[in-house]
C-alpha angles and dihedrals in degrees: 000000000000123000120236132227095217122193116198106206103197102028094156082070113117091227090063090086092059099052086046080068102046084053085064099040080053108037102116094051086035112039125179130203091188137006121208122195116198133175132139089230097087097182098052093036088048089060099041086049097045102048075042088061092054092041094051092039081057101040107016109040091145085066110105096213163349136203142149133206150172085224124105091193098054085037110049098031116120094357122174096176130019118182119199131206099149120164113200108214091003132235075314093077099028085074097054094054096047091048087051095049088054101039075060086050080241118132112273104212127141102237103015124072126351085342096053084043088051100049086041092056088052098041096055109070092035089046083049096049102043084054089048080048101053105040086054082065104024119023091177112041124121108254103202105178112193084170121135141278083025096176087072099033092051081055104046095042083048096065098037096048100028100153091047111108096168095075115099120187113188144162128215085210086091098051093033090060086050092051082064106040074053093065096044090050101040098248143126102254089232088062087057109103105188131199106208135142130182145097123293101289108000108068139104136224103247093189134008118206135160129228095276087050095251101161103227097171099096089051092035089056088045102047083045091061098038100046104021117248123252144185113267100174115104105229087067114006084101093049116107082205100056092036080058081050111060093030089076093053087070084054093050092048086054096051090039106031094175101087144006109265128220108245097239084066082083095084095052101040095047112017093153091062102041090061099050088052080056129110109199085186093057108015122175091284091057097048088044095052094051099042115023098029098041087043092057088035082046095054099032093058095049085049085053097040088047103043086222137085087195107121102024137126093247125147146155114273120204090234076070109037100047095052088053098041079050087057095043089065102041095046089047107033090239091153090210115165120252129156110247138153121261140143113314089224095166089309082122098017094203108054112065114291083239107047099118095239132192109234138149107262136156120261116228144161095270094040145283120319107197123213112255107255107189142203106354120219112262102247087049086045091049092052101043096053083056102058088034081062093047103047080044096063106040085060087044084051088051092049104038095033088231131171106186087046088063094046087049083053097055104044091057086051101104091206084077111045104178115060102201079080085066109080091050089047094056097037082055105045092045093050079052103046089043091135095042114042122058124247108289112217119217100227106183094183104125096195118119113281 
């Protein structure tokens, strides 16, 4: 089996640690010859790599070798996998888009509503230029984003890079709702086969089975409704956020019994009260910066002070996990079954042939091959042409630089509802990404684009 040569973009992530531990845990299906951090925040990225030395040295001594750099060159040369979890701004700017979004009464959410429009807007130029980036040193080499809000980004990748087959964008939300339908129905998560469509962030589970085609939905719905639903994956099992999280989806399976939702529905489905549950003063990024982020700063330097791992809390996560076991079948041909977004392309023939939808679909050495969907019903179909607008014309706004483009954006976003908001949401959130939108024209030539 052929060994990788595996970059990590966005090292300095505090999720990096845990898929350190998932390449362990998968080392033998999965197996590196070199491992490459790069970030352009020296400082985060420096302590990540160096409690990662002593953990490698500990738990991955067949590895060749590990480095990290500031360096797209040395980073990027001879590739076979990078993997991307970027976060322009950082968590930084992630508050001040979800405070601006609630001081409008408007959901503050990182990729959903003006946040995820925000965040959209700032990943894209930098998404555009670290492709640009890696195929100047590796034309071949797997792409596998991870970053947020992958629903823009995988469009606008997608139009920028249309022949490149070689890009993947994905999401462990998926797989992190089946770890715990798993645990509801009594099953290992990977003999789960799940039927789902939708958009990144915004889909349902049609059917759940398991390998030997057993059909669970009807007694997952009902055990949902009878005992609450909640997060088992250990990255977030422990999270009052995420608990909150999954305990709507119960609700929305109530009020929608048809399919399983995706937990992010929740803000479109019910914006008003996700902004009353809301904290201005302590949104999601701040919780996440003194809990997540000081927990993983926290480890990584006791790791550093003490030379050692031994004795840590440390464990695989599934963000990890799901992107390797992904690369394991690409790189393999292994043609194992993951939800991911690609190219509508008739999968769902009602919704644009090039709308970048989230679908189950094989992985395989030449790419993934998605299962054919289908007719959609006509309420999933309504709301998904929506957000696809939506997510359209923000990427439309960031290549034309338009203005009008944004507010029109914003006004089909069913996190906002009224759209005299618009205009101030917008005015805010561009005073605020100054240094990381372009400058939007105000065209106001009303003739057909």
């Amino acid at each position: 089996m052929r060994k990788q040569r595996l970059v990590v973009v966005g090292s300095g992530s505090t999720y990096t640690m845990g898929m350190m531990m998932s390449l362990i845990a998968e080392k033998e299906r999965f197996p590196l010859k070199d491992v490459i951090f790069y970030d352009i925040d020296e400082q985060r990225q420096e302590r990540n790599a160096r409690a990662t030395e002593i953990l490698f040295k500990e738990r991955y001594p067949e590895l060749e070798s590990f480095s990290y750099t500031t360096e797209k060159e040395a980073a990027f040369k001879q590739a076979d996998f990078v993997f991307v979890q970027i976060r322009t701004g950082g968590l930084a700017m992630r508050e001040q888009d979800e405070q601006i979004s609630l001081k409008h009464r408007v959901v503050g959410q990182e990729t959903c509503g003006p946040g995820g429009m925000a965040y959209g807007l700032r990943s894209i130029g930098d998404m555009v230029e670290l492709v640009n980036d890696v195929r100047r040193c590796s034309p071949e080499a797997w792409i596998l984003n991870y970053t947020n809000p992958a629903a823009i980004v995988a469009e606008a990748l997608n139009r920028e890079f249309p022949n490149d087959n070689r890009i993947l964008n994905i999401c462990d939300m998926p797989i992190a709702i089946m770890i715990s339908y798993a645990k509801i129905l009594g099953l290992d998560v990977w003999d789960i086969v799940p039927e789902y469509f939708g958009l990144n962030h915004f889909g349902w589970f049609t059917k759940i089975f398991d390998k030997e085609g057993n059909d669970h939905t009807e007694r997952l719905k009902r055990l949902i409704m009878e005992t609450g639903f909640t997060p088992e994956d250990e990255a977030i099992a422990n999270d009052l956020s995420w608990q909150k999280t999954f305990e709507q989806a119960r609700q929305m399976l109530i009020d929608f019994p048809e399919f399983l939702p995706n937990t992010y529905l929740q803000y479109y489905l019910y914006p008003e009260a996700m902004v009353e549950k809301e904290d201005p003063n302590r949104t999601r990024a701040r919780q996440v910066i003194e809990g997540r982020q000081k927990h993983v700063h926290d480890l990584c330097d006791r790791i550093i002070e003490k030379e050692t791992a031994e004795g840590e809390d440390l464990h695989v996560d599934i963000h990890g996990v799901f992107m390797i076991k992904a690369a394991e079948s690409l790189a393999y041909n292994l043609n194992e079954r993951f939800i991911v977004m690609v190219e509508n392309n008739g999968v769902i023939p009602n919704l644009p042939a090039e709308a970048m939808v989230e679908v189950p679909a094989l992985l395989t050495s030449q790419g993934p091959k998605p299962f054919s969907i289908g007719k959609i019903p006509t309420f999933y179909k309504g709301l998904i042409e929506g957000q696809l607008a939506y997510e359209q014309l923000v990427v439309d706004a960031y290549f034309e630089e338009s203005y009008q483009k944004l507010i029109q954006a914003l006004t089909v976003n069913r996190t906002v509802v009224n759209a005299s908001k618009v205009k101030e949401i917008v005015d805010d959130l561009i005073i605020a990404n100054e240094k990381y939108w372009p400058e939007l024209k105000k065209n106001t030539d009303s003739s057909f684009k």
